[in-house]
C-alpha positions as CSV (number, residue, x, y, z in Angstrom):
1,X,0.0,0.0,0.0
2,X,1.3,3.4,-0.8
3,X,0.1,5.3,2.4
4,X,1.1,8.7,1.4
5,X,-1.1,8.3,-1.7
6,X,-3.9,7.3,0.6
7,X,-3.3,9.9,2.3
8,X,-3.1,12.5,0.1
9,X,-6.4,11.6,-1.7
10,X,-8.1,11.2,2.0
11,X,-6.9,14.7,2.6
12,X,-8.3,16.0,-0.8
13,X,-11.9,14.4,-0.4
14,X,-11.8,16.6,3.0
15,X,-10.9,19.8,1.8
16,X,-11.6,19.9,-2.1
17,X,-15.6,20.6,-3.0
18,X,-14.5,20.2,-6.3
19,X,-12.5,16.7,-6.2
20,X,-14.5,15.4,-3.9
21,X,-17.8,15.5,-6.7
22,X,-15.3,14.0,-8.9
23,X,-14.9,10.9,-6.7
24,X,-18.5,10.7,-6.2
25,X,-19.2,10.1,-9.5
26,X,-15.5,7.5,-9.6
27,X,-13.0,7.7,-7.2
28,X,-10.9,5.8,-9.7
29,X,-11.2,8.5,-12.4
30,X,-10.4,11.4,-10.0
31,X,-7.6,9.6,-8.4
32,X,-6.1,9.4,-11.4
33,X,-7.0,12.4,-13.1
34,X,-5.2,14.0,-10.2
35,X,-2.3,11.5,-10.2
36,X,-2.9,9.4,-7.6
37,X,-1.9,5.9,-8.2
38,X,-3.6,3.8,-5.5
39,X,-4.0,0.0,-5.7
40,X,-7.5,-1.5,-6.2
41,X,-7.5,-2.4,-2.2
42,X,-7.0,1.2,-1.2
43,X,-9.4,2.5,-3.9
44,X,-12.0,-0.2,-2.2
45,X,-11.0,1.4,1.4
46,X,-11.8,5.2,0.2
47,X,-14.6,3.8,-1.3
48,X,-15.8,2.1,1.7
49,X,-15.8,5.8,3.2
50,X,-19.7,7.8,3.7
51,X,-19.5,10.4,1.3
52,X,-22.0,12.2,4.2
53,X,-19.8,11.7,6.7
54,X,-16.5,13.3,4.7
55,X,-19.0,16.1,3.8
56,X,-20.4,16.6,7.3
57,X,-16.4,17.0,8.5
58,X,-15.6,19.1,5.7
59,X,-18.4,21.6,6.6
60,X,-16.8,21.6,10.0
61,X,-13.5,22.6,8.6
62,X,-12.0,26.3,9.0
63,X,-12.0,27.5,5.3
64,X,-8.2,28.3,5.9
65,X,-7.5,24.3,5.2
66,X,-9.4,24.2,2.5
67,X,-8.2,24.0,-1.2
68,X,-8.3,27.6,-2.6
69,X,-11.9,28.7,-4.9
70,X,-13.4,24.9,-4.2
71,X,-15.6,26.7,-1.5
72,X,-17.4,23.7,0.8
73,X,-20.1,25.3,2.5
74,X,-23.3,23.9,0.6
């Protein structure tokens, strides 16, 4: 397992709006569109993830740590 890859894409499904509707509609196509090269294991783990739950803590987040112009509030 590449755990900074994991990682990395955990982190962007937190504080990227805009990657984060890319991996609701394939988490496989946005990984790799933004070059993440995860094995089909960790792409089943992310997957395995509530998309309410990652969008309930993202709300939470102070919009300093979040990516710049992918605003989260809904």
């Amino acid at each position: 397992m590449s755990q900074e890859a994991v990682e990395q894409a955990l982190g962007r499904l937190i504080t990227d709006e805009r990657f984060r509707g890319l991996a609701a509609e394939s988490l496989e196509a946005a990984c790799l569109q933004e070059g993440y090269r995860l094995f089909p294991s960790e792409l089943r783990l992310l997957s395995g993830l509530e998309q309410q739950y990652i969008r309930e803590f993202a709300n939470q987040l102070n919009p300093g740590l979040c990516r710049a112009n992918t605003p989260i509030r809904q």
